[in-house]
C-alpha positions as MATLAB code, in Angstrom:
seq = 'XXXXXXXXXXXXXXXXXXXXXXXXXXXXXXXXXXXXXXXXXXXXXXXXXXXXXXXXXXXXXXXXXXXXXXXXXXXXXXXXXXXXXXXXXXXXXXXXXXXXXXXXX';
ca = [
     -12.712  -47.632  -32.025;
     -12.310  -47.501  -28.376;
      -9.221  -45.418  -26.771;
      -6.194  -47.576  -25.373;
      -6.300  -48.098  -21.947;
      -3.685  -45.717  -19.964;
      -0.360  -47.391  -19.640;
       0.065  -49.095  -16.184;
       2.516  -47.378  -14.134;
       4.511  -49.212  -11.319;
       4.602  -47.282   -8.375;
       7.753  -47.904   -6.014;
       8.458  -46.219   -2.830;
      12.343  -46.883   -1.212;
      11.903  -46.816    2.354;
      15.484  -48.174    3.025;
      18.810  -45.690    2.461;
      20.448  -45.931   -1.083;
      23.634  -47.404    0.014;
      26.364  -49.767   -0.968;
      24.256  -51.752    2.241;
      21.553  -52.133    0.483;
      21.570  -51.926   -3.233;
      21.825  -55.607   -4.115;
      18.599  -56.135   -2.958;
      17.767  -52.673   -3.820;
      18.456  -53.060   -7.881;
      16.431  -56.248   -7.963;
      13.706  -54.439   -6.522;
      13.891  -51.590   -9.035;
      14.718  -54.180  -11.814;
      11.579  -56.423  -11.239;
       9.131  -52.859  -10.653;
      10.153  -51.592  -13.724;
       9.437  -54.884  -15.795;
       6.315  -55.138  -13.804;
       4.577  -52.212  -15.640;
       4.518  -49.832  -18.459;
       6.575  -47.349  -16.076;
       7.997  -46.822  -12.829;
       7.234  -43.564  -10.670;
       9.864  -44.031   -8.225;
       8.862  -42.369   -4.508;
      12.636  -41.464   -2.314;
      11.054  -39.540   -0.306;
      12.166  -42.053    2.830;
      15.393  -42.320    1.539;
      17.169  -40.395    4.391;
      20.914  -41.213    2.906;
      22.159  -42.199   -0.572;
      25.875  -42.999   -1.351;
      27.431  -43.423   -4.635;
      26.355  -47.165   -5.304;
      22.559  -45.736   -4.613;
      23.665  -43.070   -7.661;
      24.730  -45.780   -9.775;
      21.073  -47.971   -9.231;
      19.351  -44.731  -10.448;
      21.510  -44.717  -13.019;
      21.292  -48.266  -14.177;
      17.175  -48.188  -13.425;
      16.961  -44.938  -15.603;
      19.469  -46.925  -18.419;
      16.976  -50.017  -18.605;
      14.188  -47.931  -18.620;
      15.456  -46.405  -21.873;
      16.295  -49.871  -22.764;
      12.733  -50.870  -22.483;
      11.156  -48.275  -23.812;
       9.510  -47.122  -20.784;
       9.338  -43.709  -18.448;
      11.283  -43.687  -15.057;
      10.603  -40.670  -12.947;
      11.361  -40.228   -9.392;
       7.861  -38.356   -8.228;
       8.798  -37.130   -4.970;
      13.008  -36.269   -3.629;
      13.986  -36.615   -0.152;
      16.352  -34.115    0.262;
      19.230  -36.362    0.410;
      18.292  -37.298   -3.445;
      17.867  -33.627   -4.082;
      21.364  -33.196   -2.842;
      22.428  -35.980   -5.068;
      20.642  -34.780   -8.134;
      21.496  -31.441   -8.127;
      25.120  -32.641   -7.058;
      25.271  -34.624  -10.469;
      23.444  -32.175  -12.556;
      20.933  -34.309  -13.393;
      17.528  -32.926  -12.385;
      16.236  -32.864  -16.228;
      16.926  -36.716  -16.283;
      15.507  -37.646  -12.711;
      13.646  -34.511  -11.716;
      13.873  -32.425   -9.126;
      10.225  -31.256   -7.792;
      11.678  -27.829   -6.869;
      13.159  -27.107  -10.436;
      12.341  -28.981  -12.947;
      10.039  -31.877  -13.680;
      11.331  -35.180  -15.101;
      11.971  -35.650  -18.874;
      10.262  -39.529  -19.587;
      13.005  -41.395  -20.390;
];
């Protein structure tokens, strides 16, 4: 029997800001990378600012990912997200490189 091929991870890197400016185009983006693959590693390490609505897409990507069965990890933090995440308490959902690594969803 031959081993399974690895699963096919979707790598997406945000070069935009996580704001209320740009998260409708922002959560299709994250919506169609995540379907595209068995898994998203999610690069913010551009994201220079994120706001509350930028929260809430992490949030939601993280909640479909779940929903689909498949990881979501951020891989590498700006350190606006770092704020963010540590902010929330939620580096053991979406990592935090300089404490924790990410639990697969």
């Amino acid at each position: 029997m031959a081993p399974s091929p690895a699963p096919e991870h979707q790598r997406l890197t945000l070069l935009d800001d996580m704001t209320i400016y740009n998260a409708t185009a922002q959560k299709q983006l994250l919506l169609d990378a995540l379907q595209a693959g068995d898994g998203l590693e999610l690069d913010l390490s551009a994201v220079a600012e994120i706001d509350t609505a930028g929260f809430q897409l992490l949030l939601l990507a993280k909640r479909e990912a779940r929903h689909q069965d498949k990881p979501l990890l951020i891989v590498a933090h700006s350190p606006a997200v770092r704020e963010v995440v540590d902010f929330f308490n939620v580096a053991a959902d979406f990592g935090d490189p300089m404490l924790i690594p990410a639990r697969e969803s």
